[in-house]
C-alpha positions as a Markdown table, in Angstrom:
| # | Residue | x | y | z |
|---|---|---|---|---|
| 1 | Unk | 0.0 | 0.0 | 0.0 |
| 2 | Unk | 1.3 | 3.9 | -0.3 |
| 3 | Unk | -0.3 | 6.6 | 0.9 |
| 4 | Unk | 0.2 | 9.8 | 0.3 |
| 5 | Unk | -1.6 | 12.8 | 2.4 |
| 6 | Unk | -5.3 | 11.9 | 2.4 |
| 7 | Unk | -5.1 | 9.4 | -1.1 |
| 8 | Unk | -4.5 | 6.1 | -0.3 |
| 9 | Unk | -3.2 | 3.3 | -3.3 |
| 10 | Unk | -3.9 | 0.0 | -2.4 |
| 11 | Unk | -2.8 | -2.7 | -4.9 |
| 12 | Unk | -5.7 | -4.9 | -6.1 |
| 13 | Unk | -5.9 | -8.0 | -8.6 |
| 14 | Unk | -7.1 | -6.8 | -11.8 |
| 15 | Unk | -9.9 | -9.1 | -11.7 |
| 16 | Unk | -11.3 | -6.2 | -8.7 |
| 17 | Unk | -10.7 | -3.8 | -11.3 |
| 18 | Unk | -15.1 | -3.2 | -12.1 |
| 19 | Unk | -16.1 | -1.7 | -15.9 |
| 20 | Unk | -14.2 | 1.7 | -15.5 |
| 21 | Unk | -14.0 | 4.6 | -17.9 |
| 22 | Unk | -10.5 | 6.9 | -18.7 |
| 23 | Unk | -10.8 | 9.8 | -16.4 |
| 24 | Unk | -10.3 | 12.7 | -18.6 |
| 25 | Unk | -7.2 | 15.3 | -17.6 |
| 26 | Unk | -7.7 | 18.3 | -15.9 |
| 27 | Unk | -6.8 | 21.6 | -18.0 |
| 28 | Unk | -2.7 | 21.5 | -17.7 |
| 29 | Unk | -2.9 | 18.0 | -18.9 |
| 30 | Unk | -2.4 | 15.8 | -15.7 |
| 31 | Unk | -4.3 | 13.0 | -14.0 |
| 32 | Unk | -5.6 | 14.0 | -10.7 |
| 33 | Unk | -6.4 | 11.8 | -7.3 |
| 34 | Unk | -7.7 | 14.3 | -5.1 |
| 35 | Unk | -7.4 | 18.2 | -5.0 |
| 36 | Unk | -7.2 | 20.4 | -2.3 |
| 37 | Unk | -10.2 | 22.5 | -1.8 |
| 38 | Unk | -8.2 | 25.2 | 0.7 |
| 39 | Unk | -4.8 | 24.9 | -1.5 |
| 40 | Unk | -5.6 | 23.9 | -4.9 |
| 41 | Unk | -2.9 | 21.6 | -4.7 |
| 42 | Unk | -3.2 | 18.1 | -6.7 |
| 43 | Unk | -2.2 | 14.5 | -6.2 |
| 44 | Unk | -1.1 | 13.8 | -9.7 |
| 45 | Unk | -0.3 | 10.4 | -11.3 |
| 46 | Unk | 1.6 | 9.9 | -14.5 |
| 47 | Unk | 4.0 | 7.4 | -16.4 |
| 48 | Unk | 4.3 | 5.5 | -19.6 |
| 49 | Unk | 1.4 | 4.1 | -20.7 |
| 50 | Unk | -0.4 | 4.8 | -17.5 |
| 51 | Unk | -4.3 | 5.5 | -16.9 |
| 52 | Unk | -6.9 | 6.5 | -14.2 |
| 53 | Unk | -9.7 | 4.9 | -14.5 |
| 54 | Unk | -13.6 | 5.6 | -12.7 |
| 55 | Unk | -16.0 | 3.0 | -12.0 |
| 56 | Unk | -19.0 | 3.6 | -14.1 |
| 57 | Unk | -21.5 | 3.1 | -11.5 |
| 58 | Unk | -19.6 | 5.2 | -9.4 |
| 59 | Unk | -17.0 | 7.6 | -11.2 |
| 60 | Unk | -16.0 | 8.4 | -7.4 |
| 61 | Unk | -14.5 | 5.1 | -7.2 |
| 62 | Unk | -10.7 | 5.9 | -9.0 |
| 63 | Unk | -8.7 | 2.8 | -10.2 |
| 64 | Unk | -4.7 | 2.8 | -11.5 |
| 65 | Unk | -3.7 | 1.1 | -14.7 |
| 66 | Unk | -0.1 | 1.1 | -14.4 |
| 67 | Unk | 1.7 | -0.5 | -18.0 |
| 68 | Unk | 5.7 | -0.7 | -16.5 |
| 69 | Unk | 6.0 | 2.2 | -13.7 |
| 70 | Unk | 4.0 | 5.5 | -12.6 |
| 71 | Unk | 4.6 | 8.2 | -9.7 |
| 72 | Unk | 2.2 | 10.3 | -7.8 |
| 73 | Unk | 3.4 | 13.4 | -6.8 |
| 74 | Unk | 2.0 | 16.5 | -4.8 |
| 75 | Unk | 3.6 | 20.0 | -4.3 |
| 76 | Unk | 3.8 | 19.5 | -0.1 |
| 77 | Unk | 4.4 | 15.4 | -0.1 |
| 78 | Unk | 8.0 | 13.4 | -1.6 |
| 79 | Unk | 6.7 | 11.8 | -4.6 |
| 80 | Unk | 5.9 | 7.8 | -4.8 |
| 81 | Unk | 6.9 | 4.9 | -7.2 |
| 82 | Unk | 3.9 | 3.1 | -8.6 |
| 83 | Unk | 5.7 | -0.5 | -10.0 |
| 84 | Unk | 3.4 | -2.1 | -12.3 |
| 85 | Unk | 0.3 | -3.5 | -11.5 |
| 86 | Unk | -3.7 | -2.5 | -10.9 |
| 87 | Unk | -4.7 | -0.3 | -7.7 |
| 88 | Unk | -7.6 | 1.4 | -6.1 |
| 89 | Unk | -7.5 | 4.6 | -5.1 |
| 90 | Unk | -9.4 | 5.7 | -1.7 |
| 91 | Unk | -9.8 | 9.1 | 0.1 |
| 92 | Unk | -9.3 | 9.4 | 3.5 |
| 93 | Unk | -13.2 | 10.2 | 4.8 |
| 94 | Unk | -14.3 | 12.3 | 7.9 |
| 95 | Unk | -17.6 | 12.0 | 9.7 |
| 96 | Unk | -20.2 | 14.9 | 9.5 |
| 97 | Unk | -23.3 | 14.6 | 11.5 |
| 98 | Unk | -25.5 | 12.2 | 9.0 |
| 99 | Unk | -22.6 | 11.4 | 6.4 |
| 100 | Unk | -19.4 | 10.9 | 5.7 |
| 101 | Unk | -17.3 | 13.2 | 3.2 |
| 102 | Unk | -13.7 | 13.3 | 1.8 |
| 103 | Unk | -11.0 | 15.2 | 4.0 |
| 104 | Unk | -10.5 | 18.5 | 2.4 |
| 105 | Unk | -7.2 | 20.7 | 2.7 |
């Protein structure tokens, strides 16, 4: 597992990996994790060959494609080595009277 900030990669079979779409990049070309709503800083993944995928019944649920190696990297985190292999991608959550929601920063 790696874990960077409040975005957690957990390595999965790809079997677990459901019918996804490609998540399309944001406007300076990069795949984003999670963005920080008080920063506007990103947790970005990239690499050869690489995708980010959603779940299509639940484009919240983020999957990794990685070909031969990726690395996430965030302006206030050291950057992580993705080897290659399938992965989920979960947000840390916080508890709000009558829900849950994703941390923000």
């Amino acid at each position: 597992m790696y874990r960077q900030g409040d975005v957690l990669i957990i390595p999965i079979p790809q079997r677990e990996v459901p019918s996804c779409a490609p998540v399309p990049r944001d406007r300076r070309g990069r795949m984003v994790l999670a963005r920080g709503e008080a920063t506007g800083h990103a947790h970005v993944v990239g690499g050869p060959g690489l995708q980010l995928l959603a779940d299509v019944d639940d484009p919240e649920s983020l999957f990794i494609d990685v070909a031969s190696h990726g690395r996430v990297t965030h302006e206030e985190h050291g950057p992580i080595s993705l080897p290659s292999g399938h992965y989920r991608v979960v947000r840390q959550r916080e508890y709000i009277p009558g829900a849950f929601r994703p941390v923000a920063d």
